[in-house]
N, C-alpha and C positions, 0 to 999 in steps of 0.2 A: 302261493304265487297266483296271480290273476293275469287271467288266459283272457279275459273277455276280447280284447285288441290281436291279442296273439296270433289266432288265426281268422282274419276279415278278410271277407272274401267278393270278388266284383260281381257284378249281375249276374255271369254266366256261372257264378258257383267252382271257379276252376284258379283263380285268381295270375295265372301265365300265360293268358292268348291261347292255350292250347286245352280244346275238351276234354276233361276225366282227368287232365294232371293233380289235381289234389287230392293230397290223401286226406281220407276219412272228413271231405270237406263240410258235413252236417254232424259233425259229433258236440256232443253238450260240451260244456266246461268241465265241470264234473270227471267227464268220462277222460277228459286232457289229461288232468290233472293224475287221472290214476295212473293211464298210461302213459305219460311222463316219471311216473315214480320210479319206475325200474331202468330208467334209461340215464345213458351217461352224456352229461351235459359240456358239449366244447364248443371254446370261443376259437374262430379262424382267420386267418389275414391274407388280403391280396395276393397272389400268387403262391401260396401255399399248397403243396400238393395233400388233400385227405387221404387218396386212395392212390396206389401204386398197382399198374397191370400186374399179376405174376401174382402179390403178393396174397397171404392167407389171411383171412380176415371175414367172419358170418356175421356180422352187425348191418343189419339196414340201418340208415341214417332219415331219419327227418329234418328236411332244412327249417329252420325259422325266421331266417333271413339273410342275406345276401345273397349271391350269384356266383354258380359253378357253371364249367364247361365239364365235360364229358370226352375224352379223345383215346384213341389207340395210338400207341408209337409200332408202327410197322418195323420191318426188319432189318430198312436199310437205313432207321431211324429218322422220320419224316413222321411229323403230327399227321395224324388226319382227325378230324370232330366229329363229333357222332351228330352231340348237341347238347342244349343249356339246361341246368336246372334250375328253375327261378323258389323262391321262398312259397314255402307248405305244399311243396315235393317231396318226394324222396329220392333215395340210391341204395345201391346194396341190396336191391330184394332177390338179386339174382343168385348172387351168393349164398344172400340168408336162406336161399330155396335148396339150394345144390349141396350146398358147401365145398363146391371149387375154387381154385385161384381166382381172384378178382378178373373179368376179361380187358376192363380197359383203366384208365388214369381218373382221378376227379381230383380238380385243381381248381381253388379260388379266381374267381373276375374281381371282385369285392370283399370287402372284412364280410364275417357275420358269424351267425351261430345255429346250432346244429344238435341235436340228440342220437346219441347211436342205441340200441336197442339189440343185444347180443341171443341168440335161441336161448341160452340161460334167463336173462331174464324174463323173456318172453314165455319161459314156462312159466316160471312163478307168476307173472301177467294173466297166465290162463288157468291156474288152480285159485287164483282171488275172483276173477272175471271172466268168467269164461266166455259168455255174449258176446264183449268188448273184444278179445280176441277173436272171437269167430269174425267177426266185423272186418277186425284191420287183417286177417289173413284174406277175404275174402280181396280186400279195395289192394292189397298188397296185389295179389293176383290180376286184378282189373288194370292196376297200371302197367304191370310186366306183360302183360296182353297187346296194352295199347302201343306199348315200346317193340314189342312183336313185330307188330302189324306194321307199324310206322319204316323199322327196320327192311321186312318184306317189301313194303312199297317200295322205299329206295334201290333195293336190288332188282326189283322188276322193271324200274327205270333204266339203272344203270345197262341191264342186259338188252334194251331196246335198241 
């Protein structure tokens, strides 16, 4: 498969408006291509749900293109949004981290397409590559920081 297009990325290296959102935004082709190997490839369609709150499920996802939103269904079942994941993002690290129920919903804006990456594969990922995983647990880590942080700001607003 050839990646050269696959993941381009705009000036700022982040390719969403948002700093640090891409993963492993400087990785070779090469290195795609392996870590691609172990991952399961699905096509998705507008308003399709990926992920369901509650449900069980450790795959991080790599978008590759189109457009998710991110939302919680509260109690009294009322959306609320977290926020979007634009293409050569991810989802799921939180999970792949914990291996808890998923916390919130990821639901299509747009068709597009996606690789999941299970801890199963993800060993085998790191007894071929180990580098390459040290890599993407690392940037795995840097985004679930930045989603953190982002998080935290918003409750330091809200509580103002």
């Amino acid at each position: 498969m050839d990646f050269s297009s696959f993941f381009e990325y705009d000036q700022d290296g982040n390719g969403t408006g948002k700093p640090g959102a891409v993963f492993l935004g400087n990785l070779p082709e090469e290195d795609w291509s392996r870590l691609l190997s172990v991952a399961q490839r699905r096509a998705f369609v507008a308003g399709e749900f990926l992920v369901r709150q509650g449900e069980q499920s450790r795959a991080f996802c790599i978008v590759a293109s189109g457009r998710l939103e991110v939302f919680v269904t509260e109690d009294n079942g009322r959306e609320r949004r977290i926020y979007d994941i634009e293409p050569l993002s991810i989802f799921g690290e939180q999970a792949f981290f914990d291996g808890l129920p998923r916390s919130a919903n990821v639901r299509a804006y747009t068709a597009g397409e996606l690789f999941a990456i299970t801890p199963d594969a993800f060993e085998i990922l790191s007894a071929r590559y180990p580098d390459l995983t040290r890599q993407a647990l690392l940037d795995l880590g840097r985004i679930l920081s930045l989603r953190l942080r982002e998080i935290t700001t918003f409750m330091l607003r809200a509580l103002r």
